[in-house]
C-alpha positions in Angstrom: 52.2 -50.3 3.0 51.2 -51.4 6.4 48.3 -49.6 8.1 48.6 -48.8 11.8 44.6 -49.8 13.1 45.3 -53.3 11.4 48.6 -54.0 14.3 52.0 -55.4 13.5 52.6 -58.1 11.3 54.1 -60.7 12.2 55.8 -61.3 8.6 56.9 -58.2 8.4 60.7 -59.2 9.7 60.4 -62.3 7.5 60.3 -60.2 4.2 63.0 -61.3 1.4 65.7 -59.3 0.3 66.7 -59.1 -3.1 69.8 -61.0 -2.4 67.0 -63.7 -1.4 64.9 -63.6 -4.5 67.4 -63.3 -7.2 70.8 -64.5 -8.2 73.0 -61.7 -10.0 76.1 -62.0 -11.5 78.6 -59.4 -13.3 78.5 -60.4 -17.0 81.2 -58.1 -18.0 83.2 -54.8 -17.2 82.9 -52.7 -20.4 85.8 -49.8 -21.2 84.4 -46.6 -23.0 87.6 -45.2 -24.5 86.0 -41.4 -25.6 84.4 -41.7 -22.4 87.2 -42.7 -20.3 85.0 -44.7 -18.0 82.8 -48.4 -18.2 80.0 -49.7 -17.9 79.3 -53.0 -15.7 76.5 -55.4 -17.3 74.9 -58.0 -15.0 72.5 -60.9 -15.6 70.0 -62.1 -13.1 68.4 -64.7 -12.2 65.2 -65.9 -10.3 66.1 -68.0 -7.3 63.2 -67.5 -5.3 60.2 -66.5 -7.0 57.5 -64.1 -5.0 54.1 -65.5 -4.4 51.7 -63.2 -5.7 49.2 -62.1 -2.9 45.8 -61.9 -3.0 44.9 -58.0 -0.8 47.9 -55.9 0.8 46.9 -53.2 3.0 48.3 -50.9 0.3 45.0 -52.1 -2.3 42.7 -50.3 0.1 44.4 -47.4 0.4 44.9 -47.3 -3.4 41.6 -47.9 -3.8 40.3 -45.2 -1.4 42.3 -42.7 -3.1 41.1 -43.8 -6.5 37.5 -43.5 -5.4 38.5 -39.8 -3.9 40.4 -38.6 -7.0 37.6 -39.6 -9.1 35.6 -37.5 -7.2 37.8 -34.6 -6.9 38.4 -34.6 -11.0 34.5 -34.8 -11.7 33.3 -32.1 -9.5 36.5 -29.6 -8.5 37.8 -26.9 -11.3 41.5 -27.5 -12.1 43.0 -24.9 -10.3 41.9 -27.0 -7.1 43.7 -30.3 -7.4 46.9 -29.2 -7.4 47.1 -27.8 -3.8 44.5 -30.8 -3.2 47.3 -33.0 -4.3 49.9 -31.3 -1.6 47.2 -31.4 1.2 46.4 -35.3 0.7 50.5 -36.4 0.7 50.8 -33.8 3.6 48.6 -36.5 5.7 51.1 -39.2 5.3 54.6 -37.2 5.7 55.6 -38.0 8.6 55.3 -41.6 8.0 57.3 -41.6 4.2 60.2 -39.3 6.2 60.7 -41.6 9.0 60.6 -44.6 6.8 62.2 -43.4 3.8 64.0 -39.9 3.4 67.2 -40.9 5.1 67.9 -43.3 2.0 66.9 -40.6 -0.3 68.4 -38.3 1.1 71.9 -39.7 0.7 71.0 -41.3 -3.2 70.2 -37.7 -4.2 73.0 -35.9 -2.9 75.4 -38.8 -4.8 74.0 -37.4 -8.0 73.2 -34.0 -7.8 75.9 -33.1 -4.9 75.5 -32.0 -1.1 73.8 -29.2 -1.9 70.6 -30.1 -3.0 68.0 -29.3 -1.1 66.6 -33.0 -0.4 63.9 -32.0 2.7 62.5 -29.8 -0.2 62.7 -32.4 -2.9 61.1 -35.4 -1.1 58.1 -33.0 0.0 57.8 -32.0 -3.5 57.8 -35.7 -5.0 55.4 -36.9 -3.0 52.8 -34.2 -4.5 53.9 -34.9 -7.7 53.6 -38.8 -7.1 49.6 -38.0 -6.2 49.5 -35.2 -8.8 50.3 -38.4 -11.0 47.6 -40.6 -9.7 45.1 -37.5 -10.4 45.8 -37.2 -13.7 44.6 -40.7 -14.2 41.3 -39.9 -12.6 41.2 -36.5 -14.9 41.5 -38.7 -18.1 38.3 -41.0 -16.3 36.1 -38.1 -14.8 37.3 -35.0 -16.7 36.3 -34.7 -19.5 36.0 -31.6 -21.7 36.6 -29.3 -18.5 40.1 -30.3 -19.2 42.3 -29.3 -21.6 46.3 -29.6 -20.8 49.1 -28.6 -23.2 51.8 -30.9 -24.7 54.9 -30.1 -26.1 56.5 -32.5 -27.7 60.5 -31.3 -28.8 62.2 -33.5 -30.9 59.3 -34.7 -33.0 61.3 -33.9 -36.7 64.0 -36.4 -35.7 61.8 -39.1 -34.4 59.4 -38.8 -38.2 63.1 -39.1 -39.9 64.0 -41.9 -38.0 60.7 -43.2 -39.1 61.1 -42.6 -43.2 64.7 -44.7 -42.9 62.1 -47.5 -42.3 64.2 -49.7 -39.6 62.1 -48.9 -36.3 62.6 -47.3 -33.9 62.8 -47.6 -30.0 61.9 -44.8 -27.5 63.3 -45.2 -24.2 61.7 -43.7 -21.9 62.6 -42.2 -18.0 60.2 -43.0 -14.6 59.2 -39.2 -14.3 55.6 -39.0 -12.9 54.1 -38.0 -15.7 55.1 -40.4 -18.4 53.6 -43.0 -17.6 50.2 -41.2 -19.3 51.4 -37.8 -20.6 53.9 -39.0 -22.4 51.6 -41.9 -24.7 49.2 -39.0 -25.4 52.2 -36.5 -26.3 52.6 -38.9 -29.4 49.8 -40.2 -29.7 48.6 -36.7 -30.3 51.8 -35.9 -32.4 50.6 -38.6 -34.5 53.1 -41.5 -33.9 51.4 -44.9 -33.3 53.6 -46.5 -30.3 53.5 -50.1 -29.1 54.2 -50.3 -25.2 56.7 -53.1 -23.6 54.8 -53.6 -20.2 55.0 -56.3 -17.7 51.7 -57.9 -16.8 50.7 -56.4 -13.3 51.6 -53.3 -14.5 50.2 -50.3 -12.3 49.6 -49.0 -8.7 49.9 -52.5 -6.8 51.3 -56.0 -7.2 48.5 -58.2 -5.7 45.5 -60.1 -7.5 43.2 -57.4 -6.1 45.3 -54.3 -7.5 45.6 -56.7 -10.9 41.8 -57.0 -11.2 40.7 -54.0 -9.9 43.0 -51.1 -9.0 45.5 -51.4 -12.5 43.2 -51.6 -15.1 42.0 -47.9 -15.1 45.6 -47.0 -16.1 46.0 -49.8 -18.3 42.9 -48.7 -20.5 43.9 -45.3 -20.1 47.7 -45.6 -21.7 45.8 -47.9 -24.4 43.8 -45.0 -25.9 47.4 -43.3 -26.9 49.0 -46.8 -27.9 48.7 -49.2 -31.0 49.4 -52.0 -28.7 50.5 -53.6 -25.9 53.4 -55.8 -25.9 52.8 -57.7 -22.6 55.9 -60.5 -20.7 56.6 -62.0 -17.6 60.3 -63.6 -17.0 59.5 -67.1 -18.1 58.0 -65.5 -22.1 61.0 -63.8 -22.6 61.6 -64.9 -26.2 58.3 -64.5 -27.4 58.4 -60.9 -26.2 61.5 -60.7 -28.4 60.3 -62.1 -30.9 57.3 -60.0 -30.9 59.3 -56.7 -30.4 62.0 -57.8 -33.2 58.5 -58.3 -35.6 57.4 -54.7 -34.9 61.0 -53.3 -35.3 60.9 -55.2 -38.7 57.6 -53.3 -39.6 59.5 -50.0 -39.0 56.5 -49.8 -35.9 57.3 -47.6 -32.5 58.4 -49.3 -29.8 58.5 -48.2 -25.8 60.3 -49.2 -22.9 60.5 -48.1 -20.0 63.9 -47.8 -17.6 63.1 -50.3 -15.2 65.5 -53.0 -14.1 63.2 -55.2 -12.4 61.0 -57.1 -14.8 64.5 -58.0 -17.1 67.0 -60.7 -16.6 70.0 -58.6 -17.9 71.3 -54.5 -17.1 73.4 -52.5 -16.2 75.1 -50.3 -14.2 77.3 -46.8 -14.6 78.6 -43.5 -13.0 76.0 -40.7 -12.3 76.5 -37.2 -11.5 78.5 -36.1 -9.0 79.7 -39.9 -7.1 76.3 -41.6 -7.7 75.5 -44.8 -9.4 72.8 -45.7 -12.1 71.5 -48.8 -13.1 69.4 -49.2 -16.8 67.7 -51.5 -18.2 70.1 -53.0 -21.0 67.3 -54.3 -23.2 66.8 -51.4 -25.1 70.6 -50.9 -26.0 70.9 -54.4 -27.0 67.9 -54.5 -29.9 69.4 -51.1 -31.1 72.8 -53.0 -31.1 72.2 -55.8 -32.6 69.4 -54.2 -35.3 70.8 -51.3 -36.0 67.4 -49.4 -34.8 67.3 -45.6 -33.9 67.3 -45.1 -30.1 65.7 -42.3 -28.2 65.6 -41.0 -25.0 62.4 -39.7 -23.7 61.3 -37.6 -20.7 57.7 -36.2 -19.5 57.7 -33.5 -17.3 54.8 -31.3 -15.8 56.0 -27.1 -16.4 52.5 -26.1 -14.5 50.9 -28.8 -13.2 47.5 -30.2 -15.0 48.1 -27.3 -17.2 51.5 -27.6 -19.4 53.8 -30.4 -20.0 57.0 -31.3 -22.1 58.0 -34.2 -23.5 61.7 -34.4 -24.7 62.8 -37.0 -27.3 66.2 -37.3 -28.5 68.2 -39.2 -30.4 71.3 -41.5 -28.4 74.6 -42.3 -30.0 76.9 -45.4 -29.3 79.6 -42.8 -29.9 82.6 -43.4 -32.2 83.4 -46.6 -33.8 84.3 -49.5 -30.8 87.9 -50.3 -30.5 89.0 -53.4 -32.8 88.2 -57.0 -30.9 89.4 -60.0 -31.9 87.8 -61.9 -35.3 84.3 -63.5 -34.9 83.6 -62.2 -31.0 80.1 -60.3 -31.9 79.4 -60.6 -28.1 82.2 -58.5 -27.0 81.3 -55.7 -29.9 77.6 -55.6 -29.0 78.4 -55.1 -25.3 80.8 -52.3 -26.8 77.8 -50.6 -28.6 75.6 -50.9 -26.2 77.9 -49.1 -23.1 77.9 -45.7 -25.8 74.3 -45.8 -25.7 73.5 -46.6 -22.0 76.5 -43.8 -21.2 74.3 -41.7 -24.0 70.8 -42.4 -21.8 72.9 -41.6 -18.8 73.7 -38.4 -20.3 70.7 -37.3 -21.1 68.7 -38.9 -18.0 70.8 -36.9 -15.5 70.3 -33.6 -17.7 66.3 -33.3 -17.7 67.2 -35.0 -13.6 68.7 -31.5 -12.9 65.9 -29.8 -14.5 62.7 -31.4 -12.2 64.5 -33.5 -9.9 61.1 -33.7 -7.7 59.2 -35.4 -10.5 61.6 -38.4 -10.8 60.2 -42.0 -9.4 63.8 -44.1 -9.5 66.5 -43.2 -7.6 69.5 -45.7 -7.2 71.7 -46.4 -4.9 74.8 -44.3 -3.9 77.2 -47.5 -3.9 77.8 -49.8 -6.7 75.6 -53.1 -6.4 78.1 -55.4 -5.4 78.9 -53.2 -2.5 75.1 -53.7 -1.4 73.1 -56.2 -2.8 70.3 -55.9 0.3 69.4 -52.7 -0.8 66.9 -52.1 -3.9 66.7 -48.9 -6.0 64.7 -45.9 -4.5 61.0 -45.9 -5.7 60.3 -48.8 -8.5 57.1 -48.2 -9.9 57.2 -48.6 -13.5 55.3 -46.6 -16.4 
């Protein structure tokens, strides 16, 4: 984000759009016959890659709230931060409508209809969005002074997946309070999870945030993890080999639904005339492997107090229609639409439930119809 004391700059109207940076192509059109609807795959490509910066105005902001929710966690009882949390995105407000609610405005009323109540939503996520960067400074500064409760539903079906000794992948929503809450609702379940996580992973993109502002949360998610699997684009088959090695091991493996560190996903219907797009990485390794896939979803109940972390258990629905001898491509792309229409399912259910809380919105037209446009808040977990 640009601050106003440091003037206008001068690249600012120079900035690529995603048409500019990558190259995407439909891959296939995929019919869901018990659905009676498809899902569109797409593979992209880099065309222009981005030059990593060295300090965006955003690093000092980050790191001044850092320094202030540190201070706020070690000194303040709980039942301060969360109207703490609504008075510090309350200074900024004005800025994030006028910049940004008119496109979330009309992306949430294509899922959830025109009655949502969007002014009340957008207010609400960006507490939740700092309520997410304090929980990180509670896990630093806390201590024993805090003590939240996790439920974790769906915990006997994850343990039987387990015992039948294939893997198993969790795939998990951009809810603010996954990104931690989530790890420590298993970990403290007792299920030992390796993390798929691209390498600047965190709060901010440049060599500054990278070195400085990420690796609080990185260290932080590690205490509830077994590992880390880390990639960038151009180690994409060592990640998959690494991920299809854990699998074999019958280890935990978690990624998160972000389209924007993959070369491949996909896009389908969403509530009422919306569109989602998902990551089609996860679908594809339970394709072609025959691992369990779960969804998963971490929501706050009371903030800093109680939390709930769904996991359930996606289908690729009944047996894909018969294709033609020997095409395997055409029957895993088959699979895979029943589970990313599963995730959708699921996704847009515990949407309706906190719709506040969610980080991702896409866009309300397909992607060919505008490829300028990125998806609505793309901070991965």
């Amino acid at each position: 984000m640009r601050l106003p004391w440091l003037g206008n700059s001068r690249k600012a109207s120079r900035q690529p759009t995603s048409s500019d940076i990558y190259h995407t192509e439909i891959i296939a059109d995929v019919p869901v016959p018990s659905r009676d609807e498809s899902v569109r795959f797409f593979s992209r490509t880099v065309i222009r890659p981005g030059k990593l910066r060295r300090f965006t105005n955003q690093d000092l902001r980050e790191s001044l709230l850092s320094c202030f929710y540190l201070g706020v966690a070690a000194v303040l009882p709980v039942s301060r931060w969360e109207p703490i949390c609504g008075w510090v995105a309350g200074l900024r407000r004005k800025r994030h409508f006028r910049k940004e609610f008119d496109r979330y405005e009309v992306a949430v009323k294509a899922v959830l209809g025109d009655a949502a109540d969007t002014r009340g939503m957008f207010e609400a996520q960006l507490a939740a969005v700092h309520r997410r960067r304090l929980t990180l400074a509670a896990h630093l500064a806390a201590g024993w002074r805090w003590s939240p409760a996790i439920r974790l539903e769906g915990l006997e079906g994850l343990q039987q997946a387990m015992r039948n000794g294939c893997g198993v992948i969790i795939w998990c929503d951009q809810f603010t309070a996954q990104t931690i809450m989530g790890k420590r609702a298993l970990h403290e379940a007792g299920v030992q999870a390796h993390q798929v996580s691209a390498q600047h992973h965190g709060f901010s993109p440049s060599k500054f945030g990278f070195r400085v502002i990420n690796p609080p949360l990185v260290k932080i998610e590690n205490r509830f993890l077994k590992s880390r699997i880390v990639f960038e684009r151009t180690d994409a088959y060592q990640v998959t080999t690494r991920i299809q090695k854990t699998l074999r091991a019958n280890g935990v493996v978690l990624m998160t639904n972000t389209i924007y560190a993959g070369s491949a996903f996909a896009e389908a219907a969403m509530g009422e005339r919306g569109w989602t797009h998902l990551a089609s990485a996860p679908a594809n390794f339970a394709a072609r492997a025959g691992t369990a896939l779960f969804h998963m979803a971490t929501i706050e109940t009371i903030p800093f107090r109680q939390y709930r972390a769904i996991v359930t258990q996606l289908s690729a629905g009944p047996q894909v229609p018969m294709l033609p001898a020997g095409d395997k491509a055409a029957k895993n792309l088959a699979v895979q639409a029943g589970y990313i229409l599963s995730k959708r399912d699921h996704m847009l259910e515990t949407l309706i439930l906190c719709p506040e809380q969610m980080m991702a919105w896409s866009s309300a037209t397909r992607l060919t119809e505008r490829q300028t446009e990125a998806g609505i808040g793309n901070d991965g977990a």
